[in-house]
C-alpha positions in Angstrom: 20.2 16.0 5.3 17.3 16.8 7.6 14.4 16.9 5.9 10.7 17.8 6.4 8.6 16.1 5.4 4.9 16.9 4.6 2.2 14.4 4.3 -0.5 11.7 5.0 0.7 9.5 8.5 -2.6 8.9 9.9 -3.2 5.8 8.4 -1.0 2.8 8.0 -1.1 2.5 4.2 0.1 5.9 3.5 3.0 6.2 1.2 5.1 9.1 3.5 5.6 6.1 6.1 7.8 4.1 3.8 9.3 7.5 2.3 10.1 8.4 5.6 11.3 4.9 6.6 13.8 4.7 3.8 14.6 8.3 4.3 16.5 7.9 7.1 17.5 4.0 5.9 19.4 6.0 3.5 21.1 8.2 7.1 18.7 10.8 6.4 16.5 13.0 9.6 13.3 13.2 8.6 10.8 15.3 10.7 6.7 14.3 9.4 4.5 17.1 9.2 1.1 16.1 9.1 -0.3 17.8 5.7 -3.5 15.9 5.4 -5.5 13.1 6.9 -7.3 10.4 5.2 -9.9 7.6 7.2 -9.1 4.6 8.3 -12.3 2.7 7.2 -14.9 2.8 4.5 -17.1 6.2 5.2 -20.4 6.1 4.4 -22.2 9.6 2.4 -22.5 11.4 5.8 -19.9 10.5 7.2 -17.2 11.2 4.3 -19.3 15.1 4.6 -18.5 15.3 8.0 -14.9 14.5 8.0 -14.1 16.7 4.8 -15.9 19.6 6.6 -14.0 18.9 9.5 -10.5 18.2 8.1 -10.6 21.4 6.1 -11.1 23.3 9.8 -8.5 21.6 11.0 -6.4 22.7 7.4 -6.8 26.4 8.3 -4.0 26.5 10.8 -1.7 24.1 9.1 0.5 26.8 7.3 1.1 28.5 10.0 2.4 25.4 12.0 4.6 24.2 9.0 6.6 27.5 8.6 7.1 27.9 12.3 8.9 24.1 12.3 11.2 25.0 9.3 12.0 28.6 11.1 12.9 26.5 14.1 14.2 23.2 13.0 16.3 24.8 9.9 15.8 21.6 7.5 17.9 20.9 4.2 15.0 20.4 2.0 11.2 20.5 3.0 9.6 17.9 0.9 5.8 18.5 0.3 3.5 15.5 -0.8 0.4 16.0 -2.6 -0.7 19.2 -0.2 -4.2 19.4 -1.2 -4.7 21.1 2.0 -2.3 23.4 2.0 -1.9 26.5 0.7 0.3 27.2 -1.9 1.4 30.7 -0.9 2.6 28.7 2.2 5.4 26.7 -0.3 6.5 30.2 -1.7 7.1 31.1 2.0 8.8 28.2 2.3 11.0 28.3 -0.6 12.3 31.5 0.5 13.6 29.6 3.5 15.0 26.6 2.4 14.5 24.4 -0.7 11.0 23.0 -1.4 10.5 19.5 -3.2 7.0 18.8 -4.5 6.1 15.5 -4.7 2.6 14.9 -6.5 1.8 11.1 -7.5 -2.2 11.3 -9.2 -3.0 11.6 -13.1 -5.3 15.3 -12.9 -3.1 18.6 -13.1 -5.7 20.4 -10.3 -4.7 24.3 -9.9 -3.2 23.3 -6.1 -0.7 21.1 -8.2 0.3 24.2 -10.5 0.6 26.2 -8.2 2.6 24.2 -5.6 4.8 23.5 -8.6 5.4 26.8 -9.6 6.0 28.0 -6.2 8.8 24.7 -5.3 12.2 24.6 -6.2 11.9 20.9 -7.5 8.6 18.8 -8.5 8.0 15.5 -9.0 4.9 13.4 -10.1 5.0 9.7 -11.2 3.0 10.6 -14.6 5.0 11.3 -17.5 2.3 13.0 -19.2 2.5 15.9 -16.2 6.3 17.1 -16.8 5.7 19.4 -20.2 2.9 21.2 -19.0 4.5 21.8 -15.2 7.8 23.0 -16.8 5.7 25.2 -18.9 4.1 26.7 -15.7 6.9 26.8 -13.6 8.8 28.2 -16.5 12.3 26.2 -15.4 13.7 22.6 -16.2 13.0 21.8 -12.7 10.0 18.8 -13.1 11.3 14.8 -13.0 9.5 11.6 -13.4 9.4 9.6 -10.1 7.9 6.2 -9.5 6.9 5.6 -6.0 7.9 1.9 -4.7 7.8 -1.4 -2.9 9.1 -2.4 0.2 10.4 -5.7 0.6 9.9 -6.4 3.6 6.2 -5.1 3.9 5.3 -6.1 0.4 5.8 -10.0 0.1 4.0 -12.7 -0.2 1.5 -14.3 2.1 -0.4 -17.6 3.1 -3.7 -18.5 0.9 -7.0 -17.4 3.0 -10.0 -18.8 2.7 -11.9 -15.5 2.9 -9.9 -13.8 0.0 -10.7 -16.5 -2.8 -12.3 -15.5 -5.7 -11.3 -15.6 -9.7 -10.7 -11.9 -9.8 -10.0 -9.3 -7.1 -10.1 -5.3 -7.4 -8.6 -3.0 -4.8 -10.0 0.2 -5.1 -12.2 3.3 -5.2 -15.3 3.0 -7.2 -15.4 4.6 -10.8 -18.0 4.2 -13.9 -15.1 2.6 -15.8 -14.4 0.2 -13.2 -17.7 -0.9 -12.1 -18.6 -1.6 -16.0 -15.5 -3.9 -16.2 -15.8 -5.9 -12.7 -19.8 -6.0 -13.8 -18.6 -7.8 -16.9 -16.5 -10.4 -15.5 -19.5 -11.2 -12.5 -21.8 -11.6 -15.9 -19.3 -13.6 -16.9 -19.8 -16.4 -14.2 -16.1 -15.3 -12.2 -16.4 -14.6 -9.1 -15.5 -11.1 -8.0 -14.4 -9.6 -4.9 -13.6 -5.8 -3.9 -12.1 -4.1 -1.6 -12.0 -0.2 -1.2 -14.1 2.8 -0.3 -17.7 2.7 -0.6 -19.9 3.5 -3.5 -19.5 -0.1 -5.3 -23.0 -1.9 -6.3 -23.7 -4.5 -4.0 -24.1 -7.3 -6.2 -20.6 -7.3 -6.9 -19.0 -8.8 -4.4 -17.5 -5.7 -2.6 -16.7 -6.5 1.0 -16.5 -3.5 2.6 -12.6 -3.2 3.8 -9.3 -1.9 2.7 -6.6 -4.2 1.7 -3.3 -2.8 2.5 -0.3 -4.8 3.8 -1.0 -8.2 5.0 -4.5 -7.7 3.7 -3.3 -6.9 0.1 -0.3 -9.3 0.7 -3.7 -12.1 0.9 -6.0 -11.0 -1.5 -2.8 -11.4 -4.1 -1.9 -15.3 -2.7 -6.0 -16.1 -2.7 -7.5 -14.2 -5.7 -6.5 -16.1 -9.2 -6.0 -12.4 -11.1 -6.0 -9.2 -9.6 -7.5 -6.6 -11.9 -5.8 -2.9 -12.7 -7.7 -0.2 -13.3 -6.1 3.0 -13.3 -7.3 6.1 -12.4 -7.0 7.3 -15.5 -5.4 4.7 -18.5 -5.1 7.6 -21.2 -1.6 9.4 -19.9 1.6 8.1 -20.8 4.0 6.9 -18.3 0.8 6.9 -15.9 -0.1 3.9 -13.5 -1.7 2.9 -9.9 1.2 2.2 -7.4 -0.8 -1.0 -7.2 1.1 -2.3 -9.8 4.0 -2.9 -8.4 2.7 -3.9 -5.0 0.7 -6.8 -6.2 3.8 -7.6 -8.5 5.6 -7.2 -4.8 3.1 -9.7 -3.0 3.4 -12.0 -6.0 -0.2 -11.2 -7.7 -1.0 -12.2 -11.2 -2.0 -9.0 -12.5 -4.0 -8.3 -15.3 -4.4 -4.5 -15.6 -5.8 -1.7 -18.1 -2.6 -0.6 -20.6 -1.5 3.0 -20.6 1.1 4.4 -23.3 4.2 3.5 -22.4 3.2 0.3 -19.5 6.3 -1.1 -22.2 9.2 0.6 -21.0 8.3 -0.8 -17.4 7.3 -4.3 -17.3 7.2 -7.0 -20.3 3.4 -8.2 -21.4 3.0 -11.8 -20.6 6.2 -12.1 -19.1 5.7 -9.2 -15.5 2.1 -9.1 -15.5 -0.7 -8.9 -18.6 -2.9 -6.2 -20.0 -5.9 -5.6 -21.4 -6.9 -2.3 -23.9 -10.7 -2.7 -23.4 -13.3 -5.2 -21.9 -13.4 -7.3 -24.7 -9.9 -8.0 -24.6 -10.0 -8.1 -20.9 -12.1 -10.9 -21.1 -10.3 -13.0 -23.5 -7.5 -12.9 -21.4 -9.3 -13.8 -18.3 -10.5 -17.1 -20.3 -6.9 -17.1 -20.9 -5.6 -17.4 -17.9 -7.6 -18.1 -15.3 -7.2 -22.4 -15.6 -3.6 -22.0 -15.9 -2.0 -22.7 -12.9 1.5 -22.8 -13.5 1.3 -19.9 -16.0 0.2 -17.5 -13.8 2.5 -18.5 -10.9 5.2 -18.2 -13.5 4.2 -14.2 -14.7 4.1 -13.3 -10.5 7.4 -14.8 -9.9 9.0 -13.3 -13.1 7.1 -9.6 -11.7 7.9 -9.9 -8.1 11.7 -10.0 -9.2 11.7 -7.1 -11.2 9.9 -4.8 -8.7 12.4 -5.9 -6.2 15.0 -5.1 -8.5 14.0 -2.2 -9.9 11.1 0.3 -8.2 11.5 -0.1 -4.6 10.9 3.0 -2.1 14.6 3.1 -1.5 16.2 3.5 -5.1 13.1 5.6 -5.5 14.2 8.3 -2.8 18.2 8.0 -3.8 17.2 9.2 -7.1 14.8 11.9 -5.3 17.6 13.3 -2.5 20.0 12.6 -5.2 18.5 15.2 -7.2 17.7 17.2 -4.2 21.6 17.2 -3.0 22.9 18.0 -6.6 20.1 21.3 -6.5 21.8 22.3 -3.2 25.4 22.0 -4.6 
């Protein structure tokens, strides 16, 4: 098939590279569409204003561009991911052209994400908990469960670096929920280190970088845990696709349960979880001396992701379903 697709390519950790790398692994002609734009460093308060204002200027015209490439390039199937800057009466053009795939991968239902739904031929969101009320809206059996991936050969394991060590590791935005639970374990006596976007306290060991690729790849070989906190740990069938990239660079990873983390990985056996900070300490006291333990659980999760949720079974299930909506 030849296949738009719509996304996030400006930065290097941006999940539409590996879709469109495995895309056309799989014999597929992808063309990228630049949908929206996120920074390649930490932003500080003006400067995350300034780009915002600017990136939605630069949005205006975006529409415009996107149907004029599927008039000219006639794809099989545009595929739209996340489109926060696009708007949705753009995908109902669309879908008069050619079939439109949504492809949403956060926890909130926002009123772009209805509407791009509704306006698709196919949607479909890595949270379980999303699929009743965007059938409801769309009003057709056309909304399916999709994990996002690993990539094997991006996602591995890496050499211990001195930099990275600490007891346990957070990669990450800033939220009250997470700050209360690394602030726990740095009261605790571990020591904690963070990497993200700004907005972290500064006592708390937050280094001011990203960690994607060979950085993440480090922070997992050097940090004894790695800590999960999802964006939300309250919807079923809804976690951080930093699950399985840790599990994929061989991290020990303790992270926050959500409903149904059991029909994915094993507890104790893939990675360990935690239901509230109390618990998340206990476990920490757990496991954090036990060497072997802990190499064992990463092994043991690093073999299941690469069995089961990479990027490429990912998108044969995805143009799979696309191809049998076609037919």
């Amino acid at each position: 098939m030849k296949i738009i697709l719509a996304g996030v390519f400006n930065v290097p950790w941006s999940t539409n590279h590996f879709m469109q790398k495995h895309l056309e692994r799989l014999g597929h002609q992808v063309l990228p569409f630049e949908l929206d734009w996120s920074h390649p460093r930490p932003l500080a308060l003006n400067e995350r204003l300034w780009f915002k204002l600017s990136s939605s200027i630069k949005a205006q015209s975006l529409g415009r561009k996107l149907l004029g490439l599927a008039r000219s390039q006639e794809p099989d199937a545009v595929v739209i991911v996340k489109g926060k800057r696009l708007d949705p009466g753009i995908t109902k053009q669309l879908a008069r052209q050619t079939l439109v795939a949504y492809r949403y991968m956060d926890a909130p239902l926002h009123r772009y994400v209805a509407e791009h739904s509704k306006a698709s031929h196919l949607t479909f969101v890595t949270g379980e908990h999303l699929i009743k009320p965007l059938s409801r809206i769309t009003g057709r059996g056309n909304v399916h469960h999709l994990l996002e991936g690993c990539d094997p050969e991006v996602h591995k394991p890496a050499g211990y670096a001195e930099n990275y060590v600490c007891d346990v590791a957070f990669v990450g935005a800033p939220a009250p929920d997470r700050i209360d639970l690394l602030r726990a374990c740095h009261q605790a006596g571990y020591k904690v280190k963070i990497w993200g976007q700004p907005g972290w306290p500064r006592d708390l060991g937050y280094t001011g970088e990203f960690a994607y690729g060979q950085g993440l790849a480090r922070v997992c070989a050097s940090a004894r845990i790695v800590l999960g906190v999802n964006s939300r740990n309250d919807c079923p069938g809804y976690f951080s696709d930093r699950a399985l990239l840790v599990l994929a660079c061989r991290g020990f990873h303790l992270t926050h349960y959500v409903p149904g983390l059991e029909n994915y990985f094993e507890d104790g056996r893939h990675l360990v979880w935690f239901r509230d900070q109390t618990e998340m300490l206990k476990k920490i006291n757990e496991y954090i001396q036990q060497d072997s333990a802990r190499s064992e659980i990463a092994g043991a999760g690093q073999s299941l992701v690469y069995q089961k949720y990479t990027w490429e079974r990912s998108l044969q299930t995805m143009t799979g379903t696309i191809e049998q909506k076609k037919s």
